[in-house]
C-alpha positions as CSV (number, residue, x, y, z in Angstrom):
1,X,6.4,91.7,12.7
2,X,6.5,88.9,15.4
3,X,5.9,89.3,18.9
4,X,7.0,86.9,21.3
5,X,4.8,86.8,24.4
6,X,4.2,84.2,27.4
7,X,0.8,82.7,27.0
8,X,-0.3,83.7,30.8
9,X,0.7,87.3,29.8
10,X,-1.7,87.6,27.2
11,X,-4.8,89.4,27.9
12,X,-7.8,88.2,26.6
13,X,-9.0,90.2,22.8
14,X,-4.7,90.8,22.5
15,X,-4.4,87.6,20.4
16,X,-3.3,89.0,16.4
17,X,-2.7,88.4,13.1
18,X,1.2,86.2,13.9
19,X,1.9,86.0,16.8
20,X,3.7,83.3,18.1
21,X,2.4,81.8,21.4
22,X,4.9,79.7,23.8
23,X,4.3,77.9,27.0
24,X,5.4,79.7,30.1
25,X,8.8,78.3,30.9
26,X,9.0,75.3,33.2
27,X,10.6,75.0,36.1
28,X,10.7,70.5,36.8
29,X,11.8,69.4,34.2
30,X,13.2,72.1,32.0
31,X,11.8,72.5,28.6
32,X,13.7,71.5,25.7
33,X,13.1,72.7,21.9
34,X,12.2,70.1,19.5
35,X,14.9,70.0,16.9
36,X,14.4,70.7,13.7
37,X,15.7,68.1,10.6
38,X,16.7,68.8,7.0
39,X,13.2,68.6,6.1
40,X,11.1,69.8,8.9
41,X,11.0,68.4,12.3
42,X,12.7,65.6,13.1
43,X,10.9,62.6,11.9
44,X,7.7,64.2,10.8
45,X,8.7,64.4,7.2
46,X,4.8,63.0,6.0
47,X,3.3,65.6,8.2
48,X,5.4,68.6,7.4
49,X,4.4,67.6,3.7
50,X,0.6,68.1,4.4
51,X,1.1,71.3,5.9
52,X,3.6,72.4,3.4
53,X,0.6,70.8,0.3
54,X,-2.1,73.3,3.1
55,X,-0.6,76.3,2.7
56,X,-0.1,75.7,-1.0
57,X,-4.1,75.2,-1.3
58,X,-4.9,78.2,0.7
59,X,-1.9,80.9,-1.3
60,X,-3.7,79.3,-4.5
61,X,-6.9,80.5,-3.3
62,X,-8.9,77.2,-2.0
63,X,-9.8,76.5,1.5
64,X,-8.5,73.9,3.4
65,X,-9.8,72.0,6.8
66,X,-7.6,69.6,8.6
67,X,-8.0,67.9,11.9
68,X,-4.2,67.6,13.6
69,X,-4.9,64.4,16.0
70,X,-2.1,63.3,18.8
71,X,-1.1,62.1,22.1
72,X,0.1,64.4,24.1
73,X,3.3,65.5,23.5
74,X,3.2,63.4,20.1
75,X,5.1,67.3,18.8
76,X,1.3,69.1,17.6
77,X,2.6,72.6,18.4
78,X,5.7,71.8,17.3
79,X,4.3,71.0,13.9
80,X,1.3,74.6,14.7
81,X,4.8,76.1,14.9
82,X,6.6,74.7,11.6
83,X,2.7,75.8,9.6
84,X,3.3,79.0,10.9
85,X,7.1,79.4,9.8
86,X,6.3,78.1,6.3
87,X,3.1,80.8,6.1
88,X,5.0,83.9,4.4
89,X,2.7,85.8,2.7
90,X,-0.7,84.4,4.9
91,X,-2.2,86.1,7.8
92,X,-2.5,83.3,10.5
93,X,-4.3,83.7,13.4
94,X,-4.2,81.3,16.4
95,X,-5.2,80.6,19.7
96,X,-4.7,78.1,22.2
97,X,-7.4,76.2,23.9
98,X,-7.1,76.8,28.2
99,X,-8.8,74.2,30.8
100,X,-9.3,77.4,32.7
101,X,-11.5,78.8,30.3
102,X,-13.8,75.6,29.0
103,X,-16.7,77.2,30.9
104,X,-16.1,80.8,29.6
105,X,-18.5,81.0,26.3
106,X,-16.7,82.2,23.6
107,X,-13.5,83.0,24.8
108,X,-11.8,81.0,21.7
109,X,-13.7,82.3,19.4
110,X,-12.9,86.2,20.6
111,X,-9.2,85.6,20.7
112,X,-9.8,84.3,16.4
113,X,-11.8,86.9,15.8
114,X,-9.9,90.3,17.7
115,X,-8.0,91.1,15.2
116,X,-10.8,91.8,12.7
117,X,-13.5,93.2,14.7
118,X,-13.2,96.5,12.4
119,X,-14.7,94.8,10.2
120,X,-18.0,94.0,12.1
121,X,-19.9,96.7,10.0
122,X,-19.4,94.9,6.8
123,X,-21.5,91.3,8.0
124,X,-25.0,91.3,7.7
125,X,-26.7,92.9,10.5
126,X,-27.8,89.0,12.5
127,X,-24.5,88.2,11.8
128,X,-23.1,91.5,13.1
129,X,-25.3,91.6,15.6
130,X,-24.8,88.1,17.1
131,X,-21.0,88.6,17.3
132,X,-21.6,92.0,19.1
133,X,-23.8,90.1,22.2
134,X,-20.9,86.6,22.0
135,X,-18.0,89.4,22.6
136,X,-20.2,91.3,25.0
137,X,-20.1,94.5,22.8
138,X,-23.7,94.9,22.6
139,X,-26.4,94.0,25.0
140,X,-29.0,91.0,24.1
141,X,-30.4,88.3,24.4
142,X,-27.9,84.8,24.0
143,X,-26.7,84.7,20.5
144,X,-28.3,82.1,18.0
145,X,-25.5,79.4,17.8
146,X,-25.8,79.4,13.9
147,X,-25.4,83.3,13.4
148,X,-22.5,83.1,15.8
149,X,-21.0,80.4,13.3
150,X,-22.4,82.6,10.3
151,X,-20.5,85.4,11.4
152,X,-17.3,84.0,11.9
153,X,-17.1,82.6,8.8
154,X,-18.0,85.7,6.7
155,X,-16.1,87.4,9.2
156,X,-12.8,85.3,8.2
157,X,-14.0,85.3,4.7
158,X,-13.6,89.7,4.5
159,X,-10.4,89.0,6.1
160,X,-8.9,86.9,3.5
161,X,-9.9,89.2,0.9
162,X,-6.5,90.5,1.6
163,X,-4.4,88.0,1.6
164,X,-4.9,84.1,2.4
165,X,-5.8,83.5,6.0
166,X,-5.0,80.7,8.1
167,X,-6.9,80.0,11.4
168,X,-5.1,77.6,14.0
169,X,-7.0,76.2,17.6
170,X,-4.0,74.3,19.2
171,X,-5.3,72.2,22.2
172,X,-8.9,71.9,20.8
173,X,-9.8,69.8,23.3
174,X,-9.7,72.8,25.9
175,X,-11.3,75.0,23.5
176,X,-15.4,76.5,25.7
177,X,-18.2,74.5,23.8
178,X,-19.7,77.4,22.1
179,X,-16.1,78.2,20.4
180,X,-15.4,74.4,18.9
181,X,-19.1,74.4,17.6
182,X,-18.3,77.3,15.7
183,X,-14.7,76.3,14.8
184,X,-16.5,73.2,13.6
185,X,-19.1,74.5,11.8
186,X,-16.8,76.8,9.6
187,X,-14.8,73.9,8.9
188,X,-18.0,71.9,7.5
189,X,-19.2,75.2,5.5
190,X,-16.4,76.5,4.2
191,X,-17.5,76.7,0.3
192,X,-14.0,78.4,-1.0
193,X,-11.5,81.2,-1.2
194,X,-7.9,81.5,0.5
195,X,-9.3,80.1,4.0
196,X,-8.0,77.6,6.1
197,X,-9.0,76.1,9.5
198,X,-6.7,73.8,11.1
199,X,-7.4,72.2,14.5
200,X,-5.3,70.1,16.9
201,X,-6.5,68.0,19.5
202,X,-5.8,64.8,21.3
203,X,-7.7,61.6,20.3
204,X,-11.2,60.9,21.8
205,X,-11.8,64.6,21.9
206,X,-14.6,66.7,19.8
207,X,-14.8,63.4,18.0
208,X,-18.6,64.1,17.2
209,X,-18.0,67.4,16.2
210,X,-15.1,67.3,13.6
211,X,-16.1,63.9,12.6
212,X,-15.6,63.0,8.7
213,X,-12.9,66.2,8.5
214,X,-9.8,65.3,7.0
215,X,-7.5,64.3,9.6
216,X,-3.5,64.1,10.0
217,X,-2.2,61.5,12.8
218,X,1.2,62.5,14.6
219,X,1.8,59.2,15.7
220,X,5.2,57.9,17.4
221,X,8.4,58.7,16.7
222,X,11.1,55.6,14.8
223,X,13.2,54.3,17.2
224,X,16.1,55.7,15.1
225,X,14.5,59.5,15.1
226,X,14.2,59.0,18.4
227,X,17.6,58.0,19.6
228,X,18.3,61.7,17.8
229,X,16.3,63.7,19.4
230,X,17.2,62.3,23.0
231,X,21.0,62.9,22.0
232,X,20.0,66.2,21.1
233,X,18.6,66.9,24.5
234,X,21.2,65.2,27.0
235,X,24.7,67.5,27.5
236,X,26.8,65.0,29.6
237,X,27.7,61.5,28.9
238,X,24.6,59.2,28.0
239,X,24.7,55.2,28.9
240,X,23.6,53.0,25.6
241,X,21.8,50.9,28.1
242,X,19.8,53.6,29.8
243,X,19.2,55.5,26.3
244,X,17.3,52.5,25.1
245,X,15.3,52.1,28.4
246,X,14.5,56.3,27.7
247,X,13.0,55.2,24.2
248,X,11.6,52.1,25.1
249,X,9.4,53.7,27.6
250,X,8.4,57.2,25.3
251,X,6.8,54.9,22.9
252,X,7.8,57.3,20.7
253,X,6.3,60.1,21.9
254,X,8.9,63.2,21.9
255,X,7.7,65.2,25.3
256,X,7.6,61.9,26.9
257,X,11.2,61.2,25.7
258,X,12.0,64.8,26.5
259,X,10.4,64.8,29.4
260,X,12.7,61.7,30.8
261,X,16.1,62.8,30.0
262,X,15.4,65.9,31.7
263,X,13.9,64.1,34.7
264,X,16.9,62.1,35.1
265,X,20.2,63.0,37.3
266,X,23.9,62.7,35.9
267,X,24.5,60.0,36.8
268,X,21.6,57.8,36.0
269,X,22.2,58.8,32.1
270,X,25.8,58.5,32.5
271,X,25.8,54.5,33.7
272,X,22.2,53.7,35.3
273,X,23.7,55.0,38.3
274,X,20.6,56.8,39.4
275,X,17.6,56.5,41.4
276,X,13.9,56.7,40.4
277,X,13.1,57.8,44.3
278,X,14.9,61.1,44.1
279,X,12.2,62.2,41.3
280,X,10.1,64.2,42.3
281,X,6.3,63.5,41.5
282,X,3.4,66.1,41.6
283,X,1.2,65.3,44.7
284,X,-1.6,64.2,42.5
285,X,0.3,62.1,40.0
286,X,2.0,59.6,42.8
287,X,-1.3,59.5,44.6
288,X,-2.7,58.3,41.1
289,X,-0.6,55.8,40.7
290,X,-0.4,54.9,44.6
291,X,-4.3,53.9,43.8
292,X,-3.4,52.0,41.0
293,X,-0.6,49.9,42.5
294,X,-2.9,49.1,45.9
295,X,-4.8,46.4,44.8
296,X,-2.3,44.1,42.7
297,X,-1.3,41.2,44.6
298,X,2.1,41.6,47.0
299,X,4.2,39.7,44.2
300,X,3.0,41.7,41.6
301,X,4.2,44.9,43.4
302,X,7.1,43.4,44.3
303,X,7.9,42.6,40.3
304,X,7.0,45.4,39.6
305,X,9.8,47.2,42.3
306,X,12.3,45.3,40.6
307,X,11.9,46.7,37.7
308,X,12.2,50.1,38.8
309,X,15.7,49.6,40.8
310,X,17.2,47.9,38.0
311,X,17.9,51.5,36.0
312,X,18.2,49.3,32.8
313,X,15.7,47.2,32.9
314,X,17.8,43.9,31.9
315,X,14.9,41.6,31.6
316,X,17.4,38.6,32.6
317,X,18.5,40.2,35.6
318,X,15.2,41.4,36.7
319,X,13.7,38.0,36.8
320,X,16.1,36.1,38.3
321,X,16.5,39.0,41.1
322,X,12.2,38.2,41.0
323,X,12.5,34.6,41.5
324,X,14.8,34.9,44.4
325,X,12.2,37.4,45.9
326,X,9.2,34.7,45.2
327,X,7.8,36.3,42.1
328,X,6.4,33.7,39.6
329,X,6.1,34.4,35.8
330,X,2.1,34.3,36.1
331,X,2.9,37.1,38.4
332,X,3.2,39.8,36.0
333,X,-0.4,40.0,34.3
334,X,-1.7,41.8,37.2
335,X,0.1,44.4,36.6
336,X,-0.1,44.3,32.6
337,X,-3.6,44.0,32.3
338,X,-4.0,47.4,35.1
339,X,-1.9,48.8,32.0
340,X,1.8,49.5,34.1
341,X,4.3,47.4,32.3
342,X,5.0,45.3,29.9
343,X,7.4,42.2,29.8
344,X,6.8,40.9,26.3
345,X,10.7,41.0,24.9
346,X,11.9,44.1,26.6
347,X,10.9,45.6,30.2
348,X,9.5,48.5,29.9
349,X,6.6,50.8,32.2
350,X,3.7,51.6,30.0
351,X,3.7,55.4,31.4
352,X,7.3,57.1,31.7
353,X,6.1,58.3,35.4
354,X,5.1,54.9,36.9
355,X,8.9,53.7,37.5
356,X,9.4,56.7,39.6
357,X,5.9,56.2,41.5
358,X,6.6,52.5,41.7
359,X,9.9,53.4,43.3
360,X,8.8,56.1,45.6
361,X,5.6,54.5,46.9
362,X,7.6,51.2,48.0
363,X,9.0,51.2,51.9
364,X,13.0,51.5,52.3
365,X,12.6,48.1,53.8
366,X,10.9,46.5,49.9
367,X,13.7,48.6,48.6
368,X,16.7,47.3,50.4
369,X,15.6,43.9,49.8
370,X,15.3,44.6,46.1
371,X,18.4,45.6,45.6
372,X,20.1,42.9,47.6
373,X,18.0,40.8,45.3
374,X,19.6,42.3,42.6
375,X,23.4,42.8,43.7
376,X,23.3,39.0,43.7
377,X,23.1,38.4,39.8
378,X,24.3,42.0,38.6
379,X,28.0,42.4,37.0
380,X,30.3,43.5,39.3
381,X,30.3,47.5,39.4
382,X,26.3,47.7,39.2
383,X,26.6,44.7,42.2
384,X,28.3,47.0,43.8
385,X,25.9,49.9,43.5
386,X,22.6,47.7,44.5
387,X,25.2,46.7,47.5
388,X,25.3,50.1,48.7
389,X,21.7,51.1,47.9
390,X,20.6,47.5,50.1
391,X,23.1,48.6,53.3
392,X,21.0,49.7,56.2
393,X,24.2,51.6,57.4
394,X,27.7,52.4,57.2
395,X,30.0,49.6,56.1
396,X,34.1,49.5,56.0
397,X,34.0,46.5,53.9
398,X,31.1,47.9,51.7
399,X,32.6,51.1,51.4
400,X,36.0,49.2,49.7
401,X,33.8,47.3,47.3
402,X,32.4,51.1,46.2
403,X,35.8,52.4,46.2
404,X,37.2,49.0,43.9
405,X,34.1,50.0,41.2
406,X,34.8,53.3,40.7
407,X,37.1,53.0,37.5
408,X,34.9,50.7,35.8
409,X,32.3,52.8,36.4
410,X,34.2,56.1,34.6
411,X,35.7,54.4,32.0
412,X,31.7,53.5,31.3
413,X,29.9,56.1,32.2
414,X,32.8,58.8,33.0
415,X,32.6,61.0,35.7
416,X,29.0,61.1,36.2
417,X,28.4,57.5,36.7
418,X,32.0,58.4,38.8
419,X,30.0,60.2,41.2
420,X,27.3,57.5,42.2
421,X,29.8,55.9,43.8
422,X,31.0,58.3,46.1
């Protein structure tokens, strides 16, 4: 049987043999499913293949240890997900690291170990007995770190005498210390039998403690795979232009892409037609990046606003709307060497949030004057739409122009990109 539960529902000790854990759903931006491919996930054909040849090992009675590494949302739980789906026949067990519990010893380690605590009685009594004080069902003194990891592994050991076991820790790097020592340690002592330990964890993180385990990399996605999955996740009409500035600036990375798309308003993926000011930014994240903009030079912030009004970063047009503004090519290395953007080939912002910041931090006054900047070397219906975004007011003659673009603008980008003009 699969149950289906929320992870802020679950109670701590409730975690059991598969169950599947999902995020609580989002509110800004919506979440969207990974798809899956004919083999897999999309685009992770080498990594569904280790943890197709993992399971193998483990039903054939040999442990296994592997070390899932990514950014994130390089698609690790997606991939925790696919392990589980292709585990017929295996108990898995899992649990999700929680920032909210790093200082809670143990709290991993009794979500792994819950549904087996029957089985207490059968370790050796240190074992047993050093288990019993870590899950605070027996008073004592604090548990010996080794026995703790002794115990867990004979504990998973009786378990798998049943049937092959695999234990999963997603978002390791969240995981209380005293749980990933022991996680670690059972991955280093495993000597056999239908066990597996898999952990996944972005890089730089327990880097001591699991290092020399086998690893598996999710890197970034091809730009092909990733064209796919953004097509997968936008409804309404998407731009050509815009969906290459969406996969230039994931990098590759699937929740970034994801992430974007679902960001974005109608009729910026329909034609461009859209601005990065009416994202909204968590308090935290624009004052992040409001810290990092401050001390580049004026010109560099100014480049650096260009960028973010053009919605398809045409590298052409955004330098010659520069150089009308002042801004020199030696300009830009401010702001690539503090790690923002990058202007080798195509324009594209290093983080997928930092357009938006750079957009919403800047006065209307640096944004008017961008956009008139621009409106003076764009084509004729995007002229038109930094025009209007440049007018301090009303205009009659202004408002024509608007009205003239309109059926370029749906025969390109149909009736969302329509509506930007209106």
């Amino acid at each position: 049987m699969t149950v289906t539960v929320f992870r802020r529902e679950i109670p701590r000790g409730t975690v059991i043999s598969d169950i599947d854990v999902l995020e609580a759903p989002a509110t800004t931006p919506p979440e969207i499913p990974y798809p899956p491919a004919g083999h897999g996930l999309l685009g992770r054909r080498d990594e569904c293949d280790v943890l197709d040849r993992l399971v193998a090992g483990v039903r054939a009675g040999h442990s296994q240890v592997l070390v899932l590494r990514g950014e994130a949302g390089a698609g690790k739980t997606a991939l925790l997900d696919y392990l589980r789906e292709r585990a017929a026949g295996c108990q898995v067990i899992r649990a999700a690291g929680a920032e909210s519990e790093m200082d809670l010893p143990f709290a991993a380690l009794h979500q792994l170990c819950a549904p087996f605590l029957d089985r207490l009685g059968l370790l050796p009594g240190p074992q047993r007995d050093a288990l019993g004080v870590a899950f605070g069902m027996r008073d004592g003194a604090e548990p010996d770190r080794f026995l703790v990891g002794l115990g867990f592994m004979s504990l998973l050991s009786e378990a798998a005498a049943d049937r092959p076991l695999i234990c999963v820790a997603d978002a390791a790097q969240w995981l209380d210390e005293p749980s990933a020592r022991a996680l670690a340690f059972v991955a280093r002592h495993l000597a056999g039998g239908p066990v597996a330990v898999l952990m996944a964890a972005r890089p730089g993180r327990l880097e001591r403690d699991l290092a020399g385990l086998p690893e598996l990399v999710a890197g970034g996605l091809a730009d092909g795979d990733a064209r796919v999955l953004l097509f997968s996740a936008v409804t309404g009409r998407l731009d050509e232009r815009v969906s290459d500035r969406i996969v230039a600036e994931a990098h590759g990375n699937p929740g970034a892409l994801l992430e974007l798309a679902a960001r974005m308003c109608p009729e910026e993926l329909a034609g461009g037609f859209g601005l990065p000011g009416a994202v909204t930014l968590a308090a935290p994240v624009e004052e992040s990046f409001r810290e990092r903009l401050a001390p580049l030079p004026e010109t560099t912030r100014r480049l650096l606003l260009v960028a973010a009004a053009e919605p398809t970063l045409d590298p052409v047009l955004i330098w010659q709307a520069a150089g009308a503004l002042g801004v020199r090519s030696r300009d830009v290395a401010p702001a690539a060497e503090a790690g923002l953007i990058e202007f080798g080939g195509p324009v594209r912002f290093r983080d997928p949030l930092a357009r938006f910041a750079v957009y919403r931090t800047a006065s209307p006054q640096d944004r008017q004057s961008v956009h008139h900047a621009l409106a003076a070397t764009a084509d004729p219906d995007r002229r038109a739409w930094h025009r209007g975004q440049a007018a301090p007011g009303p205009d009659e003659e202004l408002a024509a122009e608007l009205e003239r673009a309109v059926p370029a603008a749906r025969a390109r980008g149909g009736l969302g990109a329509d509506g930007a003009f209106r």
